[in-house]
PDB file of N, CA, C and O in Angstrom, chain B, residues numbered from 101:
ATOM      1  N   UNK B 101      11.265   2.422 -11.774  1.00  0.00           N
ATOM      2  CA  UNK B 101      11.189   1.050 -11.345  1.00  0.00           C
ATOM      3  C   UNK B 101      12.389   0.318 -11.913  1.00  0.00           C
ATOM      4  O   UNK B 101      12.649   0.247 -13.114  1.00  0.00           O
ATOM      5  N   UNK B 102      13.301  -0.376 -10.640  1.00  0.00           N
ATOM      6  CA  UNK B 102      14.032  -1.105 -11.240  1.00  0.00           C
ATOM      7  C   UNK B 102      14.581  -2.194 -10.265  1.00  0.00           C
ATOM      8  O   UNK B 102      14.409  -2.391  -9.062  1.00  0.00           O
ATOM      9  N   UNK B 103      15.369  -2.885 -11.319  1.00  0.00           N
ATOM     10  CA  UNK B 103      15.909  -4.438  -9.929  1.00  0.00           C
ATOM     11  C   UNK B 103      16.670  -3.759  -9.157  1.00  0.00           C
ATOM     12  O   UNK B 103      17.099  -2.610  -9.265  1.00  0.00           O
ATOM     13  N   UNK B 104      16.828  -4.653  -8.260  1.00  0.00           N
ATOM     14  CA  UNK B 104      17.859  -4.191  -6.673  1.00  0.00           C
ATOM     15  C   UNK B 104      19.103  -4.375  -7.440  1.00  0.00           C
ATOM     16  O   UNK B 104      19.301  -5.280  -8.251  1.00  0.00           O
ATOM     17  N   UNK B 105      19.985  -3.368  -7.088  1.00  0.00           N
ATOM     18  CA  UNK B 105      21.330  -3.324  -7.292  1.00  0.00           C
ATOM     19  C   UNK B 105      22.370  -3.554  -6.113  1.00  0.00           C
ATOM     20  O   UNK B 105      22.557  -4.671  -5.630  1.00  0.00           O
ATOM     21  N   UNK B 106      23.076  -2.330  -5.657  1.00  0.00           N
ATOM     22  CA  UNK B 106      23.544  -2.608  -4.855  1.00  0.00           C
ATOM     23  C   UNK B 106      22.853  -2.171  -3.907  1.00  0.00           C
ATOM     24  O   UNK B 106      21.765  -1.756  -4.307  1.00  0.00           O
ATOM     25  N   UNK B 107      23.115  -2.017  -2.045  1.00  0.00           N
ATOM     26  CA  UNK B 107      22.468  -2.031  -1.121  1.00  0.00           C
ATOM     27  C   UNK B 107      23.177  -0.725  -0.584  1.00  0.00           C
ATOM     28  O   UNK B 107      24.397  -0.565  -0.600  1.00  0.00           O
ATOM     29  N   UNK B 108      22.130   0.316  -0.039  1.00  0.00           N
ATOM     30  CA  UNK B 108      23.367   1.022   0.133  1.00  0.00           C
ATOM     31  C   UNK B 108      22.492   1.498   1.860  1.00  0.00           C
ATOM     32  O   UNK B 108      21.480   0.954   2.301  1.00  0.00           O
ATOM     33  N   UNK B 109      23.261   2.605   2.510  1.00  0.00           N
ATOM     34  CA  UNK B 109      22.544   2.491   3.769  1.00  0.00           C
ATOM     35  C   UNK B 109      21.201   2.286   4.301  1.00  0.00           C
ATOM     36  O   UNK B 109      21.020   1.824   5.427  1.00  0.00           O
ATOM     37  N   UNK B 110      20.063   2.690   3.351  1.00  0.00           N
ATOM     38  CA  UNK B 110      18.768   2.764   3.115  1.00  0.00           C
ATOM     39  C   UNK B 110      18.600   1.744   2.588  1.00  0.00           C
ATOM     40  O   UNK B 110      17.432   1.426   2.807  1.00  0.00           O
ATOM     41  N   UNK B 111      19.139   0.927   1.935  1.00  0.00           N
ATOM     42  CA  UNK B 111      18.771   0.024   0.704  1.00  0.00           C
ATOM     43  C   UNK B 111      19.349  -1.274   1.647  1.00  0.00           C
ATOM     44  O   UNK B 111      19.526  -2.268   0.943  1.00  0.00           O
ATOM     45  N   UNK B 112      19.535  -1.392   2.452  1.00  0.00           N
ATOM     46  CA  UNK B 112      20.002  -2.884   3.187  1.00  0.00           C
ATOM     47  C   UNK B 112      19.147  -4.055   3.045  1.00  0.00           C
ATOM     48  O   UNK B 112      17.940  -4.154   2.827  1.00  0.00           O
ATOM     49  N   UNK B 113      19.684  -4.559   3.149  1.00  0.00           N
ATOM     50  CA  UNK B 113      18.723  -6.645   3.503  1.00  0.00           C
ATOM     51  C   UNK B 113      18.269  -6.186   4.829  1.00  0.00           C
ATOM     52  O   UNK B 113      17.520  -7.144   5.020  1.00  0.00           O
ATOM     53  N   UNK B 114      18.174  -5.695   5.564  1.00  0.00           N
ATOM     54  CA  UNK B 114      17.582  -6.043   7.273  1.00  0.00           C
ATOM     55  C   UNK B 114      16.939  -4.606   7.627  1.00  0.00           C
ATOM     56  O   UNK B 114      17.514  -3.532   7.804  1.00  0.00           O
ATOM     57  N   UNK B 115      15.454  -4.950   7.679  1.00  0.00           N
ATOM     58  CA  UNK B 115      14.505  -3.690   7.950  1.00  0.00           C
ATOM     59  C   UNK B 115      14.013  -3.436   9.018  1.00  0.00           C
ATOM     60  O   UNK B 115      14.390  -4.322   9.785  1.00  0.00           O
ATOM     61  N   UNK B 116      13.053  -2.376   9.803  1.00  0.00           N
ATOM     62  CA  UNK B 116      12.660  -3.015  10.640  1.00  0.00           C
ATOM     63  C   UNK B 116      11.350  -4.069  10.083  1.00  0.00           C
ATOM     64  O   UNK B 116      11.136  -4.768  11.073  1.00  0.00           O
ATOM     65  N   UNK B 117      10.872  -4.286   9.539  1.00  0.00           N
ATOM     66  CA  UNK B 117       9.786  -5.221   9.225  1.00  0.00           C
ATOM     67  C   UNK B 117      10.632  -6.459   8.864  1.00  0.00           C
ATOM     68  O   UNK B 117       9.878  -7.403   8.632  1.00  0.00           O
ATOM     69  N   UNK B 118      11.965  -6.796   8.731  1.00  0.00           N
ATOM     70  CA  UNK B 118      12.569  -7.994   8.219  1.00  0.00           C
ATOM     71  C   UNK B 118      13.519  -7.638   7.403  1.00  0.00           C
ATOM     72  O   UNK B 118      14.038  -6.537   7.217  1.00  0.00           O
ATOM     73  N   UNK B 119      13.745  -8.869   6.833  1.00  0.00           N
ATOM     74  CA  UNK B 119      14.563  -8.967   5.294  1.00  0.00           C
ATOM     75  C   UNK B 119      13.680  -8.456   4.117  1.00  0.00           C
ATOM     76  O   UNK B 119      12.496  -8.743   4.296  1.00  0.00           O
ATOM     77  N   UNK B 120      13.908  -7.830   3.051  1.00  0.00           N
ATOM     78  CA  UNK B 120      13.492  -7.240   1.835  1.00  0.00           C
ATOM     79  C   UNK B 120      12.925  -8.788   0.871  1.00  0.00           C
ATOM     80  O   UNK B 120      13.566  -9.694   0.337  1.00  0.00           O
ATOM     81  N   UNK B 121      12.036  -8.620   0.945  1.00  0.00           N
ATOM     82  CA  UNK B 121      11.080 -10.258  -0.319  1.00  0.00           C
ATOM     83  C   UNK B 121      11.107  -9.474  -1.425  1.00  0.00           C
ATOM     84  O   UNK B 121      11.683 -10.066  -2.337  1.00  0.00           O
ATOM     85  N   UNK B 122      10.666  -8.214  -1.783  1.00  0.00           N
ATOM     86  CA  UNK B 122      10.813  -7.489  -2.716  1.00  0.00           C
ATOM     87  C   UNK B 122      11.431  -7.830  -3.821  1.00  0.00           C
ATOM     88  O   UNK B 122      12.591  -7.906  -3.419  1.00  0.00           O
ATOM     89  N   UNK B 123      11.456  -8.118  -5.071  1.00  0.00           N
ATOM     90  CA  UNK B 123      12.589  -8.493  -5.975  1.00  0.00           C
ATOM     91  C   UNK B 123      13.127  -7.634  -6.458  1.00  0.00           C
ATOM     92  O   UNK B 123      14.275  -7.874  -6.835  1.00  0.00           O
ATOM     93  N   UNK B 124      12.500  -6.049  -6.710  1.00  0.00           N
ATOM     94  CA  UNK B 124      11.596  -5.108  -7.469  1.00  0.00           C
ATOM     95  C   UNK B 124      12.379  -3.528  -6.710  1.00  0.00           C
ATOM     96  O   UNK B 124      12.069  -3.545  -5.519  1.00  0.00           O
ATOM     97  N   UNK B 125      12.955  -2.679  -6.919  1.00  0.00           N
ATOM     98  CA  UNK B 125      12.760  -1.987  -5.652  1.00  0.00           C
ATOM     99  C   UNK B 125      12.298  -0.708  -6.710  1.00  0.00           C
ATOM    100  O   UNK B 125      13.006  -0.326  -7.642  1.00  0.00           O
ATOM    101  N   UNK B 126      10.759  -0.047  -6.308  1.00  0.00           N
ATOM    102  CA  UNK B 126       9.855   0.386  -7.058  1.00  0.00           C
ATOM    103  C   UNK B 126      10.164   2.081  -7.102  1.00  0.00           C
ATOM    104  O   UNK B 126      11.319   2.430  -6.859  1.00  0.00           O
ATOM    105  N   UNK B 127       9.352   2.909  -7.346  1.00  0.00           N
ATOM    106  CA  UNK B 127       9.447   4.330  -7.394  1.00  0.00           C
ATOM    107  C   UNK B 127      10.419   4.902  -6.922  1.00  0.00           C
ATOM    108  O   UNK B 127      11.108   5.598  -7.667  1.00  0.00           O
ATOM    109  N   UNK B 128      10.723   4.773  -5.626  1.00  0.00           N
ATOM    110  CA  UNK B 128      11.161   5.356  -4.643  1.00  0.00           C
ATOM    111  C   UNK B 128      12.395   4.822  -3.514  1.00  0.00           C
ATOM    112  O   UNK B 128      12.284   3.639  -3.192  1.00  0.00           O
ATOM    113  N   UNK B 129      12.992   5.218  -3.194  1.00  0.00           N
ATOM    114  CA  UNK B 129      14.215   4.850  -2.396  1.00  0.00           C
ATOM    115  C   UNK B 129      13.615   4.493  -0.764  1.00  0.00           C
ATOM    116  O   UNK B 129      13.182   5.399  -0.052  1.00  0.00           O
ATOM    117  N   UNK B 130      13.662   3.062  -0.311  1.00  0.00           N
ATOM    118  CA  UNK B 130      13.224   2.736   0.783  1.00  0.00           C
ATOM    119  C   UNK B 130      13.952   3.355   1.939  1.00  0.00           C
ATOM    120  O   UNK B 130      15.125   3.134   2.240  1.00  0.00           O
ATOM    121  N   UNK B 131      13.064   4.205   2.588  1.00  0.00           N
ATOM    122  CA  UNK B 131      12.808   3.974   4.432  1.00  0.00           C
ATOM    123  C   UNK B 131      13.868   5.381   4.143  1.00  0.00           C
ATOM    124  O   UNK B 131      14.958   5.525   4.696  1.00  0.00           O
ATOM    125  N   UNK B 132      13.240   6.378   3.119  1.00  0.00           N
ATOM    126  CA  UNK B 132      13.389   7.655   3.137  1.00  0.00           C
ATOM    127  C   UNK B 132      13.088   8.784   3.920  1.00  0.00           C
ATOM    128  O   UNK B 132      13.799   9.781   4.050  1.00  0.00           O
ATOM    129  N   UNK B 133      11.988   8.569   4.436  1.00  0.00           N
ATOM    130  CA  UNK B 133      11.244   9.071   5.004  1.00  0.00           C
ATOM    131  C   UNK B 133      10.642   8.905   6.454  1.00  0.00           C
ATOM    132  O   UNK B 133      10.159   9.705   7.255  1.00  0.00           O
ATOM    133  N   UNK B 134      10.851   7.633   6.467  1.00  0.00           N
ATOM    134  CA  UNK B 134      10.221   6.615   7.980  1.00  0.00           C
ATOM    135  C   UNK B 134      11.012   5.698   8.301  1.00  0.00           C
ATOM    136  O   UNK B 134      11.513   5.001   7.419  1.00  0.00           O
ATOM    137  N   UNK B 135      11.248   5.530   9.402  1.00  0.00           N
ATOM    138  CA  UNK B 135      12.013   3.674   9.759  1.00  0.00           C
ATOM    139  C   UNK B 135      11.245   3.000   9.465  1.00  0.00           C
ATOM    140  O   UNK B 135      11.665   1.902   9.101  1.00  0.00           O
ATOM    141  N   UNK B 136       9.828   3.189   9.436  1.00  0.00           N
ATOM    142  CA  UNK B 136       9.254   2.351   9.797  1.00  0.00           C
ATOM    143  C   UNK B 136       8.278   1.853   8.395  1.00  0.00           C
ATOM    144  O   UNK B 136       7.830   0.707   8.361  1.00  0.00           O
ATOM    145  N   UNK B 137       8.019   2.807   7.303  1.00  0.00           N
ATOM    146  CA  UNK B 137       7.546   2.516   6.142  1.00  0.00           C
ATOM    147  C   UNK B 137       8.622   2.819   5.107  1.00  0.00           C
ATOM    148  O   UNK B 137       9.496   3.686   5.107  1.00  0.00           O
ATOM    149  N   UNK B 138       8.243   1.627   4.000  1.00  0.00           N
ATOM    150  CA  UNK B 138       9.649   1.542   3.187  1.00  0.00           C
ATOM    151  C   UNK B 138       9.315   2.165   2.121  1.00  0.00           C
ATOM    152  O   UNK B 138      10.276   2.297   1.363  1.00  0.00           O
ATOM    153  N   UNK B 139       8.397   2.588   1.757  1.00  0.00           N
ATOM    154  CA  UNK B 139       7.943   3.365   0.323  1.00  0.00           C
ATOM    155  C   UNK B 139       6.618   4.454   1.111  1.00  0.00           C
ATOM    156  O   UNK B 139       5.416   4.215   1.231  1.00  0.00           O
ATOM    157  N   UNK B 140       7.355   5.588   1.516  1.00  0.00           N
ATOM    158  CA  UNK B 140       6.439   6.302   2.126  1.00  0.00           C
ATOM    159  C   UNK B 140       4.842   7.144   1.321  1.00  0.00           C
ATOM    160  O   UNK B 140       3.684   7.250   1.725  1.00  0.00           O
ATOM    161  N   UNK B 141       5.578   7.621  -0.002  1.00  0.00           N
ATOM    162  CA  UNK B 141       4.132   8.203  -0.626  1.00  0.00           C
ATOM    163  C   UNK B 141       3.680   7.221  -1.369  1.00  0.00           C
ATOM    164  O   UNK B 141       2.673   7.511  -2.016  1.00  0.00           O
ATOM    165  N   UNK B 142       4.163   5.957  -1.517  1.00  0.00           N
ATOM    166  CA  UNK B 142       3.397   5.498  -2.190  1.00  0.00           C
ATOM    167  C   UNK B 142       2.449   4.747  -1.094  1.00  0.00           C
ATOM    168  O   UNK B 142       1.286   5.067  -0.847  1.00  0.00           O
ATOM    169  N   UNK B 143       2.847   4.168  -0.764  1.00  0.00           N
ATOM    170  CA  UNK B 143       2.231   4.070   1.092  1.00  0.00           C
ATOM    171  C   UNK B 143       0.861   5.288   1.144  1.00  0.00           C
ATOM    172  O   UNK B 143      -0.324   4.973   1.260  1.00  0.00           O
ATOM    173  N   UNK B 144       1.181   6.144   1.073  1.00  0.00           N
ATOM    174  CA  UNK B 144       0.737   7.386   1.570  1.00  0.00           C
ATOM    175  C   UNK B 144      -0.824   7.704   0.724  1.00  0.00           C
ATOM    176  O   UNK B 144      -1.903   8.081   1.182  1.00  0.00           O
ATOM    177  N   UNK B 145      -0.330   7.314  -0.918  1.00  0.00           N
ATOM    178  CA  UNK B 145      -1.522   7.191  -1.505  1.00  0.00           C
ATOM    179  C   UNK B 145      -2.477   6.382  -1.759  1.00  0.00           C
ATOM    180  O   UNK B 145      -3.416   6.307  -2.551  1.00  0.00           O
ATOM    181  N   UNK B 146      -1.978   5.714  -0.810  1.00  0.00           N
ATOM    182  CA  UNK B 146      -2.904   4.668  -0.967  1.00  0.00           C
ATOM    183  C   UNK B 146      -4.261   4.510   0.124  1.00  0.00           C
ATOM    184  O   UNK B 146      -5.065   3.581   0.201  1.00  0.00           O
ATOM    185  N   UNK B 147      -4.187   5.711   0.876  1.00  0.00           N
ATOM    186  CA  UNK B 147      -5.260   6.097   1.990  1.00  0.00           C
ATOM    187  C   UNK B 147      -6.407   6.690   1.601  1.00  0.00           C
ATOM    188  O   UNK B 147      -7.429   6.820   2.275  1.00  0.00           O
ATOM    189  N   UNK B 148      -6.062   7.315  -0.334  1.00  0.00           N
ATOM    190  CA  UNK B 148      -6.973   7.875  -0.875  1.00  0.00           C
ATOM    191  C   UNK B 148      -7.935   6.625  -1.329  1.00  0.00           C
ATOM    192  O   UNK B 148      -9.130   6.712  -1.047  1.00  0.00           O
ATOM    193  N   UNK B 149      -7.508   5.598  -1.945  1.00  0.00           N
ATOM    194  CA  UNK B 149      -8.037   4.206  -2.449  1.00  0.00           C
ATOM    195  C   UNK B 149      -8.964   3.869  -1.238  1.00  0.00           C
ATOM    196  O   UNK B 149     -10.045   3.395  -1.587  1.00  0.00           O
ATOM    197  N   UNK B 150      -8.808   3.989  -0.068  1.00  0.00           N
ATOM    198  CA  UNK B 150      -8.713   3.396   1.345  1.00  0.00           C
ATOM    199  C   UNK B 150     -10.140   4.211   1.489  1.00  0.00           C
ATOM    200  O   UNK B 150     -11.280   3.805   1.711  1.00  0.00           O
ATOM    201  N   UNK B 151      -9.713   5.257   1.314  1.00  0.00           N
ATOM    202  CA  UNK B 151     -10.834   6.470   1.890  1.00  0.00           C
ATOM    203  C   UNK B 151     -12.172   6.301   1.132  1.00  0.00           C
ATOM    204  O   UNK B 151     -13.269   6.109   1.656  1.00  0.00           O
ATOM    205  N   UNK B 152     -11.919   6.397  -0.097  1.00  0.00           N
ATOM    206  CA  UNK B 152     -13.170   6.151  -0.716  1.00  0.00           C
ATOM    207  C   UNK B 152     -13.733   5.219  -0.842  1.00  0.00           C
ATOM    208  O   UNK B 152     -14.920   5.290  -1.159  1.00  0.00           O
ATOM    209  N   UNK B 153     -13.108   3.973  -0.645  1.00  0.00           N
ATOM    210  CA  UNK B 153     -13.639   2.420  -0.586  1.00  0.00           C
ATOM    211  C   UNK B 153     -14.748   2.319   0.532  1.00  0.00           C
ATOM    212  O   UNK B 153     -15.788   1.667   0.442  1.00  0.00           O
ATOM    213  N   UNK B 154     -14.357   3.044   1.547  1.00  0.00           N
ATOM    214  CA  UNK B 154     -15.212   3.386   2.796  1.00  0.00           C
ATOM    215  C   UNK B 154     -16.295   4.129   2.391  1.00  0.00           C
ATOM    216  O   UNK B 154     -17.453   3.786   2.630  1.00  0.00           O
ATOM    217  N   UNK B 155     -15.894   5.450   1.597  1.00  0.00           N
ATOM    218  CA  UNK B 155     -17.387   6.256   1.401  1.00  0.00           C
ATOM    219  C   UNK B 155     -17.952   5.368   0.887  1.00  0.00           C
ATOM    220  O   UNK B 155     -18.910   4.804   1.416  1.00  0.00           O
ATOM    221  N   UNK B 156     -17.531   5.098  -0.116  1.00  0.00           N
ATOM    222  CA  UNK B 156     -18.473   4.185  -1.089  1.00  0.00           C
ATOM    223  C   UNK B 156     -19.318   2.817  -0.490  1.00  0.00           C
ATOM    224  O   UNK B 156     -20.491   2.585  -0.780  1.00  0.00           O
ATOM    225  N   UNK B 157     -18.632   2.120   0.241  1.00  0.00           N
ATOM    226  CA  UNK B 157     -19.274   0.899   1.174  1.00  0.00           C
ATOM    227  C   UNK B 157     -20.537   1.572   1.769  1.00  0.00           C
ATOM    228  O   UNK B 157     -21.614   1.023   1.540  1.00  0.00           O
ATOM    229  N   UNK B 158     -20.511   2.763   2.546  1.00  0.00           N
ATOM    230  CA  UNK B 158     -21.450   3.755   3.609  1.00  0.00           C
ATOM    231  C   UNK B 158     -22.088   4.087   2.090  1.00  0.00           C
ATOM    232  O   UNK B 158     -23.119   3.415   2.091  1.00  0.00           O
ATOM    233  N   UNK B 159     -22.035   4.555   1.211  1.00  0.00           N
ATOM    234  CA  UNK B 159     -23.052   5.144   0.371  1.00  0.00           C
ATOM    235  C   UNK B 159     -24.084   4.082  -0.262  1.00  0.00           C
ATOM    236  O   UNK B 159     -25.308   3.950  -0.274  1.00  0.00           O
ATOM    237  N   UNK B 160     -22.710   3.231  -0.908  1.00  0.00           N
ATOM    238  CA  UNK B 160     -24.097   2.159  -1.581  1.00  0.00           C
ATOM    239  C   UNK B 160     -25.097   1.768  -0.020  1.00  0.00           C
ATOM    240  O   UNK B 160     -26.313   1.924  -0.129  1.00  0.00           O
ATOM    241  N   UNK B 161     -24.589   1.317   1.248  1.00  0.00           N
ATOM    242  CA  UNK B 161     -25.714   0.843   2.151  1.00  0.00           C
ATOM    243  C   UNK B 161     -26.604   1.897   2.167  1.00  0.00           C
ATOM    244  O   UNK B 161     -27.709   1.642   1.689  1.00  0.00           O
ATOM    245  N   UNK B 162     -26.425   2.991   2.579  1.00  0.00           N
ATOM    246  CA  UNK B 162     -26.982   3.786   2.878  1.00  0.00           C
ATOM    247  C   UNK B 162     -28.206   4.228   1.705  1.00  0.00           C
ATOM    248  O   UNK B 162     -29.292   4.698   2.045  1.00  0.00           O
ATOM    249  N   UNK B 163     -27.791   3.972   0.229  1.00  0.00           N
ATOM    250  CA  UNK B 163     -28.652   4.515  -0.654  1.00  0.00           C
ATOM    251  C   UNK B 163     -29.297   3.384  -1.475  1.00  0.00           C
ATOM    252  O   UNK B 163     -30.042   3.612  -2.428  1.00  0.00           O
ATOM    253  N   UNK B 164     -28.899   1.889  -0.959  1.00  0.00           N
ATOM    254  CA  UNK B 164     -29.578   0.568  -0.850  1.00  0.00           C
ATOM    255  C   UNK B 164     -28.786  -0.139  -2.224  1.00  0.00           C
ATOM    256  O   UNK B 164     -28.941  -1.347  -2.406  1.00  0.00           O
ATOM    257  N   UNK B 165     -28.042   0.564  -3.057  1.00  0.00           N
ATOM    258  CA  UNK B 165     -27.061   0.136  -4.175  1.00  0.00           C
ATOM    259  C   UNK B 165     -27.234  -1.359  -4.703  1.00  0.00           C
ATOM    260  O   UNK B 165     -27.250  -1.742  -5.873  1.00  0.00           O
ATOM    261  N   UNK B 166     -27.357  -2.083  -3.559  1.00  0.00           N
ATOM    262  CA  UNK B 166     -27.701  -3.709  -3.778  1.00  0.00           C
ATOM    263  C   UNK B 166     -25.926  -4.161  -3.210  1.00  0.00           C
ATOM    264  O   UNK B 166     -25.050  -3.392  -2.814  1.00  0.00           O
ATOM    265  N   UNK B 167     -25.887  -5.329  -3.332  1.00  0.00           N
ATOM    266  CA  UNK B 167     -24.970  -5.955  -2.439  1.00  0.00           C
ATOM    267  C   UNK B 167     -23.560  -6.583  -3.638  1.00  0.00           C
ATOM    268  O   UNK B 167     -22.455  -7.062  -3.383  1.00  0.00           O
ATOM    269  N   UNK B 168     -24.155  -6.336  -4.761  1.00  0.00           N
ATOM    270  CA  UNK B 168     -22.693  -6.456  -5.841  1.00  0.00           C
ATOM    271  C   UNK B 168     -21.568  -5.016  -6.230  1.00  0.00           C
ATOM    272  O   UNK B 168     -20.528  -4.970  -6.887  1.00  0.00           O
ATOM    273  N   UNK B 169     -22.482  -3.768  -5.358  1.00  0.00           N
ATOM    274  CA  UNK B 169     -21.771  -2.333  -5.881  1.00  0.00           C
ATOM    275  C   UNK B 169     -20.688  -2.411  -4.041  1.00  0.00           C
ATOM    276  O   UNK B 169     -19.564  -2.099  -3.647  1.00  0.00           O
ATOM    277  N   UNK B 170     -22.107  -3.097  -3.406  1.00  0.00           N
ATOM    278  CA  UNK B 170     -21.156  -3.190  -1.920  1.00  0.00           C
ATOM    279  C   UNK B 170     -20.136  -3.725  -2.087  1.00  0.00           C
ATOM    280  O   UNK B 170     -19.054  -3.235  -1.763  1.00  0.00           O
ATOM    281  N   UNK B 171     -20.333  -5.130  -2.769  1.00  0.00           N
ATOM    282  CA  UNK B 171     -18.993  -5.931  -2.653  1.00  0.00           C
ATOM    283  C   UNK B 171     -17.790  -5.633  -3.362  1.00  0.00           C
ATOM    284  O   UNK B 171     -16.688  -6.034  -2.988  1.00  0.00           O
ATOM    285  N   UNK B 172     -18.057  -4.661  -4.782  1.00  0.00           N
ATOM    286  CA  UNK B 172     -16.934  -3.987  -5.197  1.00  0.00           C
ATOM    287  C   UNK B 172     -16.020  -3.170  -4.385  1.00  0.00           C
ATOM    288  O   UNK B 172     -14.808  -3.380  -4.336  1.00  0.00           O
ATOM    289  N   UNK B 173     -16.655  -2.192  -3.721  1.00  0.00           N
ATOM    290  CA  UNK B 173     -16.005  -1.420  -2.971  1.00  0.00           C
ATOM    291  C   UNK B 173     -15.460  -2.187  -1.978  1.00  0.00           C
ATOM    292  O   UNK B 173     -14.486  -1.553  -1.570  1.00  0.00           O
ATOM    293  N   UNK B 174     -15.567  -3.237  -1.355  1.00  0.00           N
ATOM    294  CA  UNK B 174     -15.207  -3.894  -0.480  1.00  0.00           C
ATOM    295  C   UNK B 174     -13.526  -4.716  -1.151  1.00  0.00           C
ATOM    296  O   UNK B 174     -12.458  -4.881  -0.562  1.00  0.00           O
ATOM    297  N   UNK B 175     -13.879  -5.021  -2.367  1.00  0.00           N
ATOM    298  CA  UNK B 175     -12.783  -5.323  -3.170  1.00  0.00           C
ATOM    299  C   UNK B 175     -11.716  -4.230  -3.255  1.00  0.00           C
ATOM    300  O   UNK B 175     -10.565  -4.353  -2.838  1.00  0.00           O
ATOM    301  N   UNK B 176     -12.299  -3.004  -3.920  1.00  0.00           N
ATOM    302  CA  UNK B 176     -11.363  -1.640  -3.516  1.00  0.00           C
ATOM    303  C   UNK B 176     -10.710  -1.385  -2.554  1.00  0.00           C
ATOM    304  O   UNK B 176      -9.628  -0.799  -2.521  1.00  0.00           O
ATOM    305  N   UNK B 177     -11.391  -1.854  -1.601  1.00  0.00           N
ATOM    306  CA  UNK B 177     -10.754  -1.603   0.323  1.00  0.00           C
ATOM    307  C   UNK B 177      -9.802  -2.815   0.130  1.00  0.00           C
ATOM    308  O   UNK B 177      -8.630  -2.518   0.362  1.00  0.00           O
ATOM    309  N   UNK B 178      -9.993  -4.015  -0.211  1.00  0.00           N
ATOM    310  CA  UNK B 178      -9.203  -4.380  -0.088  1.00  0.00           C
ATOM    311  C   UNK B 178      -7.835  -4.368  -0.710  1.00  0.00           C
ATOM    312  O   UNK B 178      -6.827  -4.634  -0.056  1.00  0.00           O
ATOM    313  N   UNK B 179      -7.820  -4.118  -1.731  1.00  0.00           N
ATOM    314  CA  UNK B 179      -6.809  -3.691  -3.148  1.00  0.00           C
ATOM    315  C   UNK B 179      -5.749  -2.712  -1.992  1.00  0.00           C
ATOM    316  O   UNK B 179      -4.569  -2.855  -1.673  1.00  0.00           O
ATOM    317  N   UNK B 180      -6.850  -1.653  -1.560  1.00  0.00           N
ATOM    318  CA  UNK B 180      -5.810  -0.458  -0.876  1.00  0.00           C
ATOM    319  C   UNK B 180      -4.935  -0.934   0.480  1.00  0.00           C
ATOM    320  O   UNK B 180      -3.802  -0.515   0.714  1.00  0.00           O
ATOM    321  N   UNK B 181      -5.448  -1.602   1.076  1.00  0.00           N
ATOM    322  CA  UNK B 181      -5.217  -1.761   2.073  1.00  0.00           C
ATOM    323  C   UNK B 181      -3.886  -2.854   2.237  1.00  0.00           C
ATOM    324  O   UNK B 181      -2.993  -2.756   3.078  1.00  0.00           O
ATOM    325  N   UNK B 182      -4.066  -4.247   0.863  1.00  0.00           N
ATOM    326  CA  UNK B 182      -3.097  -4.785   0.657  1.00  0.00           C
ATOM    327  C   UNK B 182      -1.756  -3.863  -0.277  1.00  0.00           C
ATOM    328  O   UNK B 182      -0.574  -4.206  -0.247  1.00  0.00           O
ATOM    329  N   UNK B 183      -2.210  -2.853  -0.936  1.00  0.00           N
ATOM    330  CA  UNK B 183      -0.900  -2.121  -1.467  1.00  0.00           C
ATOM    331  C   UNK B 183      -0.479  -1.572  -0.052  1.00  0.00           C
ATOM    332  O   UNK B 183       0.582  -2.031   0.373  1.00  0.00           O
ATOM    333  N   UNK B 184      -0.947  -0.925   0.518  1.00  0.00           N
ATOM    334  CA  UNK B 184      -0.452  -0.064   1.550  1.00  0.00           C
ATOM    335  C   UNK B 184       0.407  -1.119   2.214  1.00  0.00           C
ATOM    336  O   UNK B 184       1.489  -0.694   2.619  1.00  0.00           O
ATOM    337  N   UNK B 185       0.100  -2.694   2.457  1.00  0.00           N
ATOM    338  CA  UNK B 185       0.879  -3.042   3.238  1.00  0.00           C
ATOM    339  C   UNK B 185       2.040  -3.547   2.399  1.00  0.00           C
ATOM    340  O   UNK B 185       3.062  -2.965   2.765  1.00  0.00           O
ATOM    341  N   UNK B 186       2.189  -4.083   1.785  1.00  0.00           N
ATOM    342  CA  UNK B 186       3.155  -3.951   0.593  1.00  0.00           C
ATOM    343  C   UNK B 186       3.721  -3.162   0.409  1.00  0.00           C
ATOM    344  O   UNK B 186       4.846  -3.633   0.244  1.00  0.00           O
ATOM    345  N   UNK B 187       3.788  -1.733   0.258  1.00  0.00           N
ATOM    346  CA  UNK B 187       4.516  -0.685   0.089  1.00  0.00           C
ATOM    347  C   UNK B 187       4.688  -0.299   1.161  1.00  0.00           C
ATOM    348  O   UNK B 187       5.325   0.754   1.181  1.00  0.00           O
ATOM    349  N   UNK B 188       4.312  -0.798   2.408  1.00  0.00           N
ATOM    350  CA  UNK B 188       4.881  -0.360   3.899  1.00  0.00           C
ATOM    351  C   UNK B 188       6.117  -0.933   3.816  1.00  0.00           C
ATOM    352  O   UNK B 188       7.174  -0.331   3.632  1.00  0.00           O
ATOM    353  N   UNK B 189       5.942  -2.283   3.975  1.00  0.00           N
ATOM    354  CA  UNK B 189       6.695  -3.081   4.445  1.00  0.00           C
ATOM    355  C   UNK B 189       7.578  -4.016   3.156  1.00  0.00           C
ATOM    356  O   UNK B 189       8.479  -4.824   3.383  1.00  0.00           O
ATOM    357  N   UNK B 190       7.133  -3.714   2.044  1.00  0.00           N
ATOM    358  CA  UNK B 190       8.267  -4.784   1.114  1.00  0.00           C
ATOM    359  C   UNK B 190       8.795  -6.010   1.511  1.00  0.00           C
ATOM    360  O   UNK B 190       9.557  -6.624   0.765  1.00  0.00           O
TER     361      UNK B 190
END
């Protein structure tokens, strides 16, 4: 993890999602992998967060958990779903 330095073909101001808001440019070298996602595995892991937020929503209903274990997981889904777009798109 480190600040933006210089810009280099990958590393430009103009994405397809826009200009870079990013201040930050994190793990990984943007739009390595995809035009279209700018931090691909981290992107990528974040389907695991995603995935289980879902089991878990379907389990607590399903096994009656009560509606504060629901709403966690619902928090989880959301956590994942806002990194993923964040690390899509920067």
């Amino acid at each position: 993890m480190g600040m933006i330095k210089d810009d280099t073909v990958r590393n430009a101001t103009s994405y397809y999602w826009g200009e870079r808001t990013s201040t930050i440019d994190w793990c990984e070298e943007n739009y390595a992998i995809s035009n279209y996602i700018a931090e691909f595995w981290n992107t990528l892991t974040n389907v695991a967060m995603i995935t289980l937020a879902v089991l878990g929503i379907y389990s607590s209903i399903r096994h009656r958990h009560g509606k504060r274990v629901t709403a966690m997981y619902v928090g989880l889904l959301l956590v994942g779903v806002g990194s993923a777009c964040f690390h899509a798109t920067l």
